[in-house]
PDB file of N, CA, C and O in Angstrom:
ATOM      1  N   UNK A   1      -2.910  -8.450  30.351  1.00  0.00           N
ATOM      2  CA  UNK A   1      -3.791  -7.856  31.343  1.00  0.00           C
ATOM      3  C   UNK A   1      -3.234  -8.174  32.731  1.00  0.00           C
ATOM      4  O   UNK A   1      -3.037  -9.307  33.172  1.00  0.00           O
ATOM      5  N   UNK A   2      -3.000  -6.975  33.381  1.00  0.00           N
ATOM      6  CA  UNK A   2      -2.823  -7.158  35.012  1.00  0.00           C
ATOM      7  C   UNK A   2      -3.689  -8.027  36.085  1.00  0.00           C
ATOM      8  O   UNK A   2      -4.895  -7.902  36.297  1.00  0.00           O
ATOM      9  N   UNK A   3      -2.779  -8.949  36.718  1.00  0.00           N
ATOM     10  CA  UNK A   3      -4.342  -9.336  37.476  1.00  0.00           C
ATOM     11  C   UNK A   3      -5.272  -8.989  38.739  1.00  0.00           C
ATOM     12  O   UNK A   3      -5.183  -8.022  39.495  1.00  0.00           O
ATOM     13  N   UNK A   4      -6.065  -9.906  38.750  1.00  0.00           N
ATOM     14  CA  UNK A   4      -7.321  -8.990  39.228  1.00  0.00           C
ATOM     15  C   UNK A   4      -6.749  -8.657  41.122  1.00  0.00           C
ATOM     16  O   UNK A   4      -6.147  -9.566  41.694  1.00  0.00           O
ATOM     17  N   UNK A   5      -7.035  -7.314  41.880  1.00  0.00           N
ATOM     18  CA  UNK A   5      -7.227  -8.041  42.796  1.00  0.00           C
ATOM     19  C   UNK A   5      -8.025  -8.513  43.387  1.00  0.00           C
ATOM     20  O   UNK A   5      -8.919  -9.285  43.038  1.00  0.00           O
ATOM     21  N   UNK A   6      -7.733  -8.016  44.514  1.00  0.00           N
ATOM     22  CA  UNK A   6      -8.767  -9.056  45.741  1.00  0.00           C
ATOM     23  C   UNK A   6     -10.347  -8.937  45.208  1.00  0.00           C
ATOM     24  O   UNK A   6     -11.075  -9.829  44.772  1.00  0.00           O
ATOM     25  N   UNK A   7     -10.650  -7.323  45.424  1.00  0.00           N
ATOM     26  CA  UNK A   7     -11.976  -6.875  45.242  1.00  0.00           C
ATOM     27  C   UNK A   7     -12.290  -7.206  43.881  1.00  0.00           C
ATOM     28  O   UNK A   7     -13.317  -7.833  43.621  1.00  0.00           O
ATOM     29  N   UNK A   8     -11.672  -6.919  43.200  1.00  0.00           N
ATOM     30  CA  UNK A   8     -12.198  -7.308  41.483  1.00  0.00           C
ATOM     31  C   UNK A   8     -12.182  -8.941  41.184  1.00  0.00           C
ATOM     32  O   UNK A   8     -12.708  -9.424  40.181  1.00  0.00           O
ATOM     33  N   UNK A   9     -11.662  -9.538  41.963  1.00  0.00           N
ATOM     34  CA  UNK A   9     -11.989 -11.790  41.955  1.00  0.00           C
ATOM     35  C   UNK A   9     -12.975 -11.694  42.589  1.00  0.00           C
ATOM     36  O   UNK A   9     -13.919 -12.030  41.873  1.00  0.00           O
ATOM     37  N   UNK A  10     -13.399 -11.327  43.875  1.00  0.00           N
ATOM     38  CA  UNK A  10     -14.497 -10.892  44.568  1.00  0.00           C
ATOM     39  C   UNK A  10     -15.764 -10.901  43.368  1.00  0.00           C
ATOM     40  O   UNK A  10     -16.489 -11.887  43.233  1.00  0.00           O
ATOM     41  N   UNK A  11     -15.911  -9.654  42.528  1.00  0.00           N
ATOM     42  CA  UNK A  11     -16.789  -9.493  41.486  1.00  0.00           C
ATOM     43  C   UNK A  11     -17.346 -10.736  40.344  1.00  0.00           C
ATOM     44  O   UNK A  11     -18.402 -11.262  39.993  1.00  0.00           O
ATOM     45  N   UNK A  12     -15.247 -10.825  39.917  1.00  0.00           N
ATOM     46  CA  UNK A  12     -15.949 -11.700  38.414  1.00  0.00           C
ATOM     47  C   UNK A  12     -17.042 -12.765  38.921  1.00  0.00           C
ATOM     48  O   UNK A  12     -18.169 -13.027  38.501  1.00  0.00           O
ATOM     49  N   UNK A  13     -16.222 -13.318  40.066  1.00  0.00           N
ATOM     50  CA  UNK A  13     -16.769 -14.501  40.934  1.00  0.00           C
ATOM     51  C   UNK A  13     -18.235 -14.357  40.969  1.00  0.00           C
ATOM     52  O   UNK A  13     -19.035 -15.174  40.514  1.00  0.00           O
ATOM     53  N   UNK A  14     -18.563 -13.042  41.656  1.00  0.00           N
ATOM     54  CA  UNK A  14     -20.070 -12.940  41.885  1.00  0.00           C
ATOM     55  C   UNK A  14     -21.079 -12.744  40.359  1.00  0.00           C
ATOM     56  O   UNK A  14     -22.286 -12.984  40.407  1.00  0.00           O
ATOM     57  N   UNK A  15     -20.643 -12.448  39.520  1.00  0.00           N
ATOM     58  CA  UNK A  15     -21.090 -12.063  38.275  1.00  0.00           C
ATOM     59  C   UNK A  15     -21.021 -13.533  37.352  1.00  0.00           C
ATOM     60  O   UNK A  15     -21.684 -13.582  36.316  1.00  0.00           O
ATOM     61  N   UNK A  16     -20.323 -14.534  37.707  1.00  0.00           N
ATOM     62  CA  UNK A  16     -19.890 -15.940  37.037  1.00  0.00           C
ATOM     63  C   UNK A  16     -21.084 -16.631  37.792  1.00  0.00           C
ATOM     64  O   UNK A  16     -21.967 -17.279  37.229  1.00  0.00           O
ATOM     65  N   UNK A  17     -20.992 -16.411  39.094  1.00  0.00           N
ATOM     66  CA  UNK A  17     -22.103 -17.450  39.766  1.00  0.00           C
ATOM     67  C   UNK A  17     -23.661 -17.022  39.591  1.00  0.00           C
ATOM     68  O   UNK A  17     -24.635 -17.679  39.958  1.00  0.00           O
ATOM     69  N   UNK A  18     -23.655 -15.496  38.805  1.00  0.00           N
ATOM     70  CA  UNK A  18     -25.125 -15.311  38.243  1.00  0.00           C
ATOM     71  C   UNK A  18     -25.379 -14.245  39.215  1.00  0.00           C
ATOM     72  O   UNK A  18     -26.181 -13.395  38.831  1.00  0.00           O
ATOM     73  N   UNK A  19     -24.930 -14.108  40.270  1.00  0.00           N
ATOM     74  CA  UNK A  19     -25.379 -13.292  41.419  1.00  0.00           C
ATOM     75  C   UNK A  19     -25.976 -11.652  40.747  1.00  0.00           C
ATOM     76  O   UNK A  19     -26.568 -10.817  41.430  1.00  0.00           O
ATOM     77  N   UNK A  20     -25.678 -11.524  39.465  1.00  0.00           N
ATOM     78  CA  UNK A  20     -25.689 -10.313  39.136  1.00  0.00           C
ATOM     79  C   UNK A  20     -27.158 -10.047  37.901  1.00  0.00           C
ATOM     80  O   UNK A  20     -27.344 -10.662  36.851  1.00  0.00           O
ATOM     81  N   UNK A  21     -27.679  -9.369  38.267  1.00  0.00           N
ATOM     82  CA  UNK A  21     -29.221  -8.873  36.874  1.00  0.00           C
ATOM     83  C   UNK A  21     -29.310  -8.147  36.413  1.00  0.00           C
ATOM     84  O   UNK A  21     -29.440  -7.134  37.101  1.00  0.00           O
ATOM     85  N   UNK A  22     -29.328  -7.956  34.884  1.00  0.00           N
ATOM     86  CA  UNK A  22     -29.214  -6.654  34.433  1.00  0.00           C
ATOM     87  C   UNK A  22     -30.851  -6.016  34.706  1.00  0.00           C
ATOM     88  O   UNK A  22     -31.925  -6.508  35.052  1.00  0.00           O
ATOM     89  N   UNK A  23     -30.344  -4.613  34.328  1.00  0.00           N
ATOM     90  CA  UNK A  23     -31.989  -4.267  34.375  1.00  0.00           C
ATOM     91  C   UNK A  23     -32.742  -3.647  33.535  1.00  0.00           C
ATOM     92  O   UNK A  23     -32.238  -2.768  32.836  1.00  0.00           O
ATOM     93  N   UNK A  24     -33.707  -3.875  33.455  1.00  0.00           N
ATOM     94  CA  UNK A  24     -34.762  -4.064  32.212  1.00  0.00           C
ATOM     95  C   UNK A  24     -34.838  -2.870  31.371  1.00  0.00           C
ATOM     96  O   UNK A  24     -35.130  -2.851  30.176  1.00  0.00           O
ATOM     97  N   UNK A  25     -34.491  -1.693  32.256  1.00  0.00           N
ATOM     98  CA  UNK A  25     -34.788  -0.607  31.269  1.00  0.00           C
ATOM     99  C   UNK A  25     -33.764   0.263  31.617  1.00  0.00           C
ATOM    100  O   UNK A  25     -33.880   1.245  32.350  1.00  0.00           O
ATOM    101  N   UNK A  26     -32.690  -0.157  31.030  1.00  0.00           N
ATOM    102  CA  UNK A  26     -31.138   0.959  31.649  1.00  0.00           C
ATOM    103  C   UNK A  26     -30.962   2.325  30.997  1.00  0.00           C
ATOM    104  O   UNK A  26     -30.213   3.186  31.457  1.00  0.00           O
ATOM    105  N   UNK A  27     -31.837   2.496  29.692  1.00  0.00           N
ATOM    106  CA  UNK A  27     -31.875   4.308  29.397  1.00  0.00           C
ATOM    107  C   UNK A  27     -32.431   4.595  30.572  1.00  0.00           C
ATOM    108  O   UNK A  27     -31.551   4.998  31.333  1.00  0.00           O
ATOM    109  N   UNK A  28     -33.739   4.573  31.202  1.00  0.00           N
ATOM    110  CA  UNK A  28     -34.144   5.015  32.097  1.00  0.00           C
ATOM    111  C   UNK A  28     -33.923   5.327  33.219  1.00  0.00           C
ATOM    112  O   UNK A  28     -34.157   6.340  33.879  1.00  0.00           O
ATOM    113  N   UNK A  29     -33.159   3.817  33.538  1.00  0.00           N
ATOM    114  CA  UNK A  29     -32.659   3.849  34.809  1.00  0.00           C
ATOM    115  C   UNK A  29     -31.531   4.918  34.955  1.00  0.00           C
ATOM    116  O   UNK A  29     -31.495   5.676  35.925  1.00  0.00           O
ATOM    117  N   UNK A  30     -30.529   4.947  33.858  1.00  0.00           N
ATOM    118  CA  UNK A  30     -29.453   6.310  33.940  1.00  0.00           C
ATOM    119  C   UNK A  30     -30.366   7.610  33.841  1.00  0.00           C
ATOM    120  O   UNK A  30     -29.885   8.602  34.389  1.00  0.00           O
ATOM    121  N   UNK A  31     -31.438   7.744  33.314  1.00  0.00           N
ATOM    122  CA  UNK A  31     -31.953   9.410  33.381  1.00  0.00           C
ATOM    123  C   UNK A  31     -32.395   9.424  35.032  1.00  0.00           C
ATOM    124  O   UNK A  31     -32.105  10.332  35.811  1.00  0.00           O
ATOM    125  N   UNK A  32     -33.134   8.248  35.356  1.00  0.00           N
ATOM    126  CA  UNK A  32     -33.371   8.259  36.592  1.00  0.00           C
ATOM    127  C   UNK A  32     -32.176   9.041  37.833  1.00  0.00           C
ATOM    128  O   UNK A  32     -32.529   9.967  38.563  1.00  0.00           O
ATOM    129  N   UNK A  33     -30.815   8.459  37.851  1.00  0.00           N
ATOM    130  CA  UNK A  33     -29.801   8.662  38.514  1.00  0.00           C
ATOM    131  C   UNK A  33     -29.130   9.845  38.060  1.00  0.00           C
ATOM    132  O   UNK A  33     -28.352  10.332  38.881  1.00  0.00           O
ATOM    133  N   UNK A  34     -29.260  10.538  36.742  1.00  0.00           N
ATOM    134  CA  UNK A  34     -29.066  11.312  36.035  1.00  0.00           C
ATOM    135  C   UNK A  34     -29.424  12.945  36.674  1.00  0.00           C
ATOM    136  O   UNK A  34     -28.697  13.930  36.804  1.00  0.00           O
ATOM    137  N   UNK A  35     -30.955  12.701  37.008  1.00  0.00           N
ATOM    138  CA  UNK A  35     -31.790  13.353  37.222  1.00  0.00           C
ATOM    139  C   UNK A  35     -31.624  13.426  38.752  1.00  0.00           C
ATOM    140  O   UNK A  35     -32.000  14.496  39.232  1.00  0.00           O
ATOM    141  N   UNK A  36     -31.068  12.378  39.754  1.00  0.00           N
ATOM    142  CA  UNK A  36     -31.281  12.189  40.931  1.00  0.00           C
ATOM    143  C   UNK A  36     -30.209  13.064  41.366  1.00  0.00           C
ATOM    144  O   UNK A  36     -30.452  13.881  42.253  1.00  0.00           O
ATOM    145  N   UNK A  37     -29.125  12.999  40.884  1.00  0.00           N
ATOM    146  CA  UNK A  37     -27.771  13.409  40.652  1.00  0.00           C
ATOM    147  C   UNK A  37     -27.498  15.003  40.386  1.00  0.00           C
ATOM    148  O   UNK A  37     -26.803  15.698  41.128  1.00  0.00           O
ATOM    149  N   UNK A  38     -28.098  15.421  39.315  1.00  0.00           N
ATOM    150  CA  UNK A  38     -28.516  16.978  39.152  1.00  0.00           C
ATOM    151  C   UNK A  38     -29.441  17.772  40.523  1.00  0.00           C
ATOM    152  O   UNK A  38     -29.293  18.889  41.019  1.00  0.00           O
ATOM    153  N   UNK A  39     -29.862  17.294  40.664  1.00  0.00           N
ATOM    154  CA  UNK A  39     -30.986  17.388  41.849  1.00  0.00           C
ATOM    155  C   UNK A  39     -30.106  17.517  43.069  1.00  0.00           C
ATOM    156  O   UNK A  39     -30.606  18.308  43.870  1.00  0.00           O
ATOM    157  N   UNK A  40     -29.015  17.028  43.458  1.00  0.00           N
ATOM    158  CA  UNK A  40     -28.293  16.710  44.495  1.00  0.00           C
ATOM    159  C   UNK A  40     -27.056  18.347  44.013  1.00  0.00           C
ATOM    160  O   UNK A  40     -26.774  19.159  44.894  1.00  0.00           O
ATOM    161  N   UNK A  41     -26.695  18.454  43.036  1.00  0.00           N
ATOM    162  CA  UNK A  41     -25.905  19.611  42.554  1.00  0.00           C
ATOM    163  C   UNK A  41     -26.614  20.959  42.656  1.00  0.00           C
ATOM    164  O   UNK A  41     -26.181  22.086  42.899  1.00  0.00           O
ATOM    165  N   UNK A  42     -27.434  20.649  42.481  1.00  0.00           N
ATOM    166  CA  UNK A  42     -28.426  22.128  42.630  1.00  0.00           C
ATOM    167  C   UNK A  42     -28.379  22.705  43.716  1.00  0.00           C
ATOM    168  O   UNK A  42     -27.955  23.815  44.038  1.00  0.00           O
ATOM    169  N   UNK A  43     -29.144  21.353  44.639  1.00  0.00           N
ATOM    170  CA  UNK A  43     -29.282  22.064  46.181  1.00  0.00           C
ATOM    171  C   UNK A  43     -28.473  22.270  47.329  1.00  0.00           C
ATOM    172  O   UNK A  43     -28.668  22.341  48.542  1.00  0.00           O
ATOM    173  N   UNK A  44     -27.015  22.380  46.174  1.00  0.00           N
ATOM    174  CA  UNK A  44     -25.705  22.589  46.939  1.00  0.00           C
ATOM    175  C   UNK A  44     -25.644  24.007  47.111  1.00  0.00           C
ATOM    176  O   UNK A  44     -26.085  24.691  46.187  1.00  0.00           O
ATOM    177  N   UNK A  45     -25.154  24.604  48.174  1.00  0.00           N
ATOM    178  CA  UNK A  45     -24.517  25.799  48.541  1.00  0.00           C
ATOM    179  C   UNK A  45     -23.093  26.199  48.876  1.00  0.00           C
ATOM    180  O   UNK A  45     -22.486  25.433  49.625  1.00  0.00           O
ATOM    181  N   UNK A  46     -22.405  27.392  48.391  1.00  0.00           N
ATOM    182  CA  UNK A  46     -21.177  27.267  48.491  1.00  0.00           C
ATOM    183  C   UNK A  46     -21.461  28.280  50.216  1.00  0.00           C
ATOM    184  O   UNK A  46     -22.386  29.041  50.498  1.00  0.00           O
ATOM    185  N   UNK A  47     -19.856  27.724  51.334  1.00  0.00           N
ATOM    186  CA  UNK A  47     -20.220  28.305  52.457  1.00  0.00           C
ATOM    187  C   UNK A  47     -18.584  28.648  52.548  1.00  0.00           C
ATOM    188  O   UNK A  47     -17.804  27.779  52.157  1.00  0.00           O
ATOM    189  N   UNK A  48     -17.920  30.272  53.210  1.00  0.00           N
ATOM    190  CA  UNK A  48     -16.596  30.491  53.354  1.00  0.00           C
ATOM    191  C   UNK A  48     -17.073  30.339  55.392  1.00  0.00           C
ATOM    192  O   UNK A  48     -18.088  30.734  55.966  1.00  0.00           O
ATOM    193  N   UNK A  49     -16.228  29.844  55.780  1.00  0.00           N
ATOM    194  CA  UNK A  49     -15.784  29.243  57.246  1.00  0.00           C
ATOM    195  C   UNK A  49     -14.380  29.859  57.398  1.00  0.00           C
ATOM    196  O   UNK A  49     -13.609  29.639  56.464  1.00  0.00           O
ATOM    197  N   UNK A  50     -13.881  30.671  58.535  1.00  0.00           N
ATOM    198  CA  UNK A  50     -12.926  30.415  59.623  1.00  0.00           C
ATOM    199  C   UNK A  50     -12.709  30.150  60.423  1.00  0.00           C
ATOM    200  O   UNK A  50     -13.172  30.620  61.462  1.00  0.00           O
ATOM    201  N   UNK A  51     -11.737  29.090  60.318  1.00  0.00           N
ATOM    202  CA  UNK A  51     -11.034  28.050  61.818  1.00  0.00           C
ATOM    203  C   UNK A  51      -9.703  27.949  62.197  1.00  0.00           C
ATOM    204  O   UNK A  51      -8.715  28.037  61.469  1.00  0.00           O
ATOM    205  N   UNK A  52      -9.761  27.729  63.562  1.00  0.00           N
ATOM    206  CA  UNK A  52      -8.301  27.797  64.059  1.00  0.00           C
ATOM    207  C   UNK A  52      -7.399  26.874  63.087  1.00  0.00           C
ATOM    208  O   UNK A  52      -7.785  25.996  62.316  1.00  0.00           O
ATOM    209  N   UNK A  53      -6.315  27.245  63.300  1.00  0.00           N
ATOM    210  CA  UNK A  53      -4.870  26.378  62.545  1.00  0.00           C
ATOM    211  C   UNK A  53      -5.025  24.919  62.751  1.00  0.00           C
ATOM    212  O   UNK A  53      -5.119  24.094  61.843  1.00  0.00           O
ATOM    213  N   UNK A  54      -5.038  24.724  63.744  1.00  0.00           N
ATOM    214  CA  UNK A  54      -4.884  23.454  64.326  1.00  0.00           C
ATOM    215  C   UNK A  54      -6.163  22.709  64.203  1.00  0.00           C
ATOM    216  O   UNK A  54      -5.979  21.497  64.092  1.00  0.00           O
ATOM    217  N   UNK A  55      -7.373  23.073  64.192  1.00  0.00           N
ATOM    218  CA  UNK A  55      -8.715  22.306  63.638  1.00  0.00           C
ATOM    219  C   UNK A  55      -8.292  21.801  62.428  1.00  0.00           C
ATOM    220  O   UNK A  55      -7.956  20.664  62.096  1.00  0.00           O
ATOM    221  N   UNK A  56      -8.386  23.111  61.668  1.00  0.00           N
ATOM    222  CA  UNK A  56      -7.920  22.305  60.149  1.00  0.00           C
ATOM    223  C   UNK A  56      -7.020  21.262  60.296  1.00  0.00           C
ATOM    224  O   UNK A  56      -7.383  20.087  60.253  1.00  0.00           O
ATOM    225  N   UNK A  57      -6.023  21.562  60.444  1.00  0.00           N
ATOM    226  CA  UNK A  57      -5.062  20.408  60.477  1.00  0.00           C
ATOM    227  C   UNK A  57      -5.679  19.539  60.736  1.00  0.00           C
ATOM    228  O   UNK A  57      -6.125  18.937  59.760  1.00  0.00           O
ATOM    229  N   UNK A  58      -6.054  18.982  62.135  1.00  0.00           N
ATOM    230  CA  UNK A  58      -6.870  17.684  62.293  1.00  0.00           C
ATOM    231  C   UNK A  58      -7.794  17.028  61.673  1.00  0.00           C
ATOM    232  O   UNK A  58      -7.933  15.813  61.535  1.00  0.00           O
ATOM    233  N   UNK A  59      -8.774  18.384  61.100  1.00  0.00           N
ATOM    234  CA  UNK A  59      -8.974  18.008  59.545  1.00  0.00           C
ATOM    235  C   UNK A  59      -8.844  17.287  58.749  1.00  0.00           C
ATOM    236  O   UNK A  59      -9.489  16.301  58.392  1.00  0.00           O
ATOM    237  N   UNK A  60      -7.673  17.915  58.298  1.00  0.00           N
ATOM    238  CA  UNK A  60      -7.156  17.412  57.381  1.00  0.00           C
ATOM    239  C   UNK A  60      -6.663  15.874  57.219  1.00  0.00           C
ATOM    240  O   UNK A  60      -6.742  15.012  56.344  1.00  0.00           O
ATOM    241  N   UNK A  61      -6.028  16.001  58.723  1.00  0.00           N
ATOM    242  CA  UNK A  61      -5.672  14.613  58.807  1.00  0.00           C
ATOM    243  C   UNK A  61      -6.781  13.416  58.623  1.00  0.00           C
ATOM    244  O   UNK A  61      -6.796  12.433  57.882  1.00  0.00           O
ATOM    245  N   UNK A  62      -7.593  13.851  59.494  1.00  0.00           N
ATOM    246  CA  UNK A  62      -9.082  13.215  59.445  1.00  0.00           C
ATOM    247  C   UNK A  62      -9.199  12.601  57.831  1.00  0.00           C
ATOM    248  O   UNK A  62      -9.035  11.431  57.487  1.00  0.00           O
ATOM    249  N   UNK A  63      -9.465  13.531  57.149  1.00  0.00           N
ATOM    250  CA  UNK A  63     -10.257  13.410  55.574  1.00  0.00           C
ATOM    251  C   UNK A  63      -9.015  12.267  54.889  1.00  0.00           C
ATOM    252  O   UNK A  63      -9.187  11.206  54.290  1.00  0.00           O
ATOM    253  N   UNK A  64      -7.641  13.050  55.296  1.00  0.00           N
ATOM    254  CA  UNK A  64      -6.393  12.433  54.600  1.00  0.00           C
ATOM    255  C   UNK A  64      -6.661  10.436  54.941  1.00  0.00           C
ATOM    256  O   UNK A  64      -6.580   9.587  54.053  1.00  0.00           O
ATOM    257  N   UNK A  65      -6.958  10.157  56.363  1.00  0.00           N
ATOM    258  CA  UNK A  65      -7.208   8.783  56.985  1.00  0.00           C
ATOM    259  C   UNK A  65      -8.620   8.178  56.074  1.00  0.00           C
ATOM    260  O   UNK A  65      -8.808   6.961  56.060  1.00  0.00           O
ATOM    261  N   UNK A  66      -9.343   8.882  55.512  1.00  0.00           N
ATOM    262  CA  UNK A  66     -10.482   8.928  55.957  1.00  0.00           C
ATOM    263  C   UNK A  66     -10.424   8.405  53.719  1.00  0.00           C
ATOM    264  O   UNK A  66     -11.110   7.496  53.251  1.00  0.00           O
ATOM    265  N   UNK A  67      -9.629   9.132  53.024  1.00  0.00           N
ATOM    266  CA  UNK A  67      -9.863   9.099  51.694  1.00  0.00           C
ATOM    267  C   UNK A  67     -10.519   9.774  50.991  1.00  0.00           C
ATOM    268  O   UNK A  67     -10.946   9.317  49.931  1.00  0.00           O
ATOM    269  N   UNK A  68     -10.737  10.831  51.319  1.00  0.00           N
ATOM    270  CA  UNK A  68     -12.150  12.165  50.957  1.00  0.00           C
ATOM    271  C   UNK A  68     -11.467  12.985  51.731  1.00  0.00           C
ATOM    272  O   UNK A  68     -10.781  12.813  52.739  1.00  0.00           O
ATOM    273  N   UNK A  69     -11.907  14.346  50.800  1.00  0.00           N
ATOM    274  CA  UNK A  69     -11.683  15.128  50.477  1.00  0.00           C
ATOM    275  C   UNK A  69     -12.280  16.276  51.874  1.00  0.00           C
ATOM    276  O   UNK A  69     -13.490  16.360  52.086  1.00  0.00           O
ATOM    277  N   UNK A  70     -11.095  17.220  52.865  1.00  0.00           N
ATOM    278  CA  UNK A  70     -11.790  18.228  53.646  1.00  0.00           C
ATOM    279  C   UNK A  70     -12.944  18.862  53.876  1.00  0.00           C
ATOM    280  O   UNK A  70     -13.350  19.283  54.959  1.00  0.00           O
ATOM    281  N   UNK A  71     -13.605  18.936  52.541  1.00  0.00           N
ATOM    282  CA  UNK A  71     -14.707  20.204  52.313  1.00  0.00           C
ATOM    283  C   UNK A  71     -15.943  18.758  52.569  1.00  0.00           C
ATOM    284  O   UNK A  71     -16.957  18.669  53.261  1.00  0.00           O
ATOM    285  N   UNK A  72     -15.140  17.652  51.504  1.00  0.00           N
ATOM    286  CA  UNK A  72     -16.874  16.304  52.235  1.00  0.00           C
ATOM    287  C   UNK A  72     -16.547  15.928  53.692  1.00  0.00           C
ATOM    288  O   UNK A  72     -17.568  15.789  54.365  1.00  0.00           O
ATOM    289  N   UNK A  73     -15.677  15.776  54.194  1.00  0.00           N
ATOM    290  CA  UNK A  73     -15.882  15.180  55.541  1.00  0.00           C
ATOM    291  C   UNK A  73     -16.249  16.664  56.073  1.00  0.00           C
ATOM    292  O   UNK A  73     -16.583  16.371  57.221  1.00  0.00           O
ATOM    293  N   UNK A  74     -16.356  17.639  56.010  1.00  0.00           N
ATOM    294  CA  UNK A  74     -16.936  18.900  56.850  1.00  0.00           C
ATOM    295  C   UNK A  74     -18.310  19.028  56.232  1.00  0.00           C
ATOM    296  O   UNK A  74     -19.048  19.854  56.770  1.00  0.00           O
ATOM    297  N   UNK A  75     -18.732  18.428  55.308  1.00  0.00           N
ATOM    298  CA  UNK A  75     -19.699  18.780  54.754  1.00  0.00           C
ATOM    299  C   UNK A  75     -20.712  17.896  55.080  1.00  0.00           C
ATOM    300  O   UNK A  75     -21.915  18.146  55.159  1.00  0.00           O
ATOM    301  N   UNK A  76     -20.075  16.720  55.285  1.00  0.00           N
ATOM    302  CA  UNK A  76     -20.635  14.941  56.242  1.00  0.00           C
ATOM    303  C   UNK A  76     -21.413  15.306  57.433  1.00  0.00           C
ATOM    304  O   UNK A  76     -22.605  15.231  57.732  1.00  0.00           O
ATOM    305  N   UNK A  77     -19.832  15.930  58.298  1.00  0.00           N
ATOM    306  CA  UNK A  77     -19.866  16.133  59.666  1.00  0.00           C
ATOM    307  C   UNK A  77     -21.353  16.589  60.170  1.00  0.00           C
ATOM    308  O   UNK A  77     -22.192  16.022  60.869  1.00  0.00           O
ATOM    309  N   UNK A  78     -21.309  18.150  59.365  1.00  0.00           N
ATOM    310  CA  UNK A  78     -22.240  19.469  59.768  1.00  0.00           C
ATOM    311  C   UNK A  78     -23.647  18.340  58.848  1.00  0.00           C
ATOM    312  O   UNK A  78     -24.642  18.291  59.572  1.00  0.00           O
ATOM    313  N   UNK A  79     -23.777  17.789  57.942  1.00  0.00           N
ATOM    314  CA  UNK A  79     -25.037  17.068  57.878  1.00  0.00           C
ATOM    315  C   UNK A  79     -25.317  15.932  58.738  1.00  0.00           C
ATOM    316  O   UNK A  79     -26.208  15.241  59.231  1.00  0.00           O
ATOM    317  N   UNK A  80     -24.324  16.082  58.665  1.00  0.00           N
ATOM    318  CA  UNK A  80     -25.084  14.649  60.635  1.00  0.00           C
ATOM    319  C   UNK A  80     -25.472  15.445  61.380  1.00  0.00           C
ATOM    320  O   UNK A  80     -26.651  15.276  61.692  1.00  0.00           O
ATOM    321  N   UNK A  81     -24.837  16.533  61.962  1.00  0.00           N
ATOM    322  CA  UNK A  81     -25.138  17.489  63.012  1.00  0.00           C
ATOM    323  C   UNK A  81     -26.454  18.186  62.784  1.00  0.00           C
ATOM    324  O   UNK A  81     -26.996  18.606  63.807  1.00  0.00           O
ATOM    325  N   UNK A  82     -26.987  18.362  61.794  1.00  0.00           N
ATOM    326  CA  UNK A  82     -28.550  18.883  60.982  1.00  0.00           C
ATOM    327  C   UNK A  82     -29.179  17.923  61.224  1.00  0.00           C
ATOM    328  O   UNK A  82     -30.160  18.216  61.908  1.00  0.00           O
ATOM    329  N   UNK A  83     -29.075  16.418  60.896  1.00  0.00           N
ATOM    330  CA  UNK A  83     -30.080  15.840  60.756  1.00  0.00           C
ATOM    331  C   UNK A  83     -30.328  15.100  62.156  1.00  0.00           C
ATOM    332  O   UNK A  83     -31.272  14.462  62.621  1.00  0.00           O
ATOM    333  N   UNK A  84     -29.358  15.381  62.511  1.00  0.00           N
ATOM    334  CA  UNK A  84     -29.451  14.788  63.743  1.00  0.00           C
ATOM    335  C   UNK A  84     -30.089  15.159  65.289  1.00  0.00           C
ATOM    336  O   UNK A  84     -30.300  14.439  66.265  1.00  0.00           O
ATOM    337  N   UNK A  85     -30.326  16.820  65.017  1.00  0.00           N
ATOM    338  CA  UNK A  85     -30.899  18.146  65.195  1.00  0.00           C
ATOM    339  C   UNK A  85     -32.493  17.955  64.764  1.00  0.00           C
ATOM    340  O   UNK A  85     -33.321  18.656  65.346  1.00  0.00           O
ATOM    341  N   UNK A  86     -32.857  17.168  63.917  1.00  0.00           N
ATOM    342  CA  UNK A  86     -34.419  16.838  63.329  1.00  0.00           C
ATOM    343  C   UNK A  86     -35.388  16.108  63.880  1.00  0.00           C
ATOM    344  O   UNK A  86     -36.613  16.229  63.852  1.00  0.00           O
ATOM    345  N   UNK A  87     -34.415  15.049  64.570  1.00  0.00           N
ATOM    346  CA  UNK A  87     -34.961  14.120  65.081  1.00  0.00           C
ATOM    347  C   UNK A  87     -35.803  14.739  66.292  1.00  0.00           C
ATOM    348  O   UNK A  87     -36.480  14.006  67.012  1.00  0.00           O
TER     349      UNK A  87
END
C-alpha cells in the first residue's frame, strides 16, 4: 500500500482519536442525500451563451486555476450574481 498523504494522515489521525461518529440510521441518511441530490438535478436548466474570445479564455483560465470545470465556475459566478440580487 502507497503511503498516506498529508490529507489522508490528517484523517486516519482524526478517526484513531475518535473524532469521528457513525450515524445511527445510514439507509436513511443516503435516501436523505439521495433525494437531496435528485432534487438539485431536476431544477437544473440547460442555457446556450455567446461570448467574446477572450472572456472565455479567461475563463477558462479561471476554472483551469480554480479545478472545476467552465460551465460550474459560470454557473457559481451568475448564482452569486442572483442571489446576491435578493438580498
Amino acid at each position: 500500500m502507497p503511503p498516506l498523504d498529508a490529507e489522508e494522515q490528517a484523517i486516519l489521525e482524526s478517526v484513531e482519536l475518535g473524532e469521528w461518529q457513525p450515524v445511527p440510521d445510514v439507509t436513511q441518511e443516503i435516501e436523505r442525500y439521495r433525494t437531496y441530490a435528485q432534487s438539485q438535478v431536476n431544477g437544473l436548466a440547460a442555457v446556450s451563451l455567446e461570448l467574446p474570445t477572450s472572456d472565455l479564455q479567461r475563463l477558462q483560465s479561471f476554472a483551469e486555476e480554480s479545478g472545476v470545470s467552465v460551465s460550474l465556475l459560470m454557473a457559481t459566478v451568475l448564482h452569486q450574481f442572483v442571489v446576491s440580487r435578493q438580498e
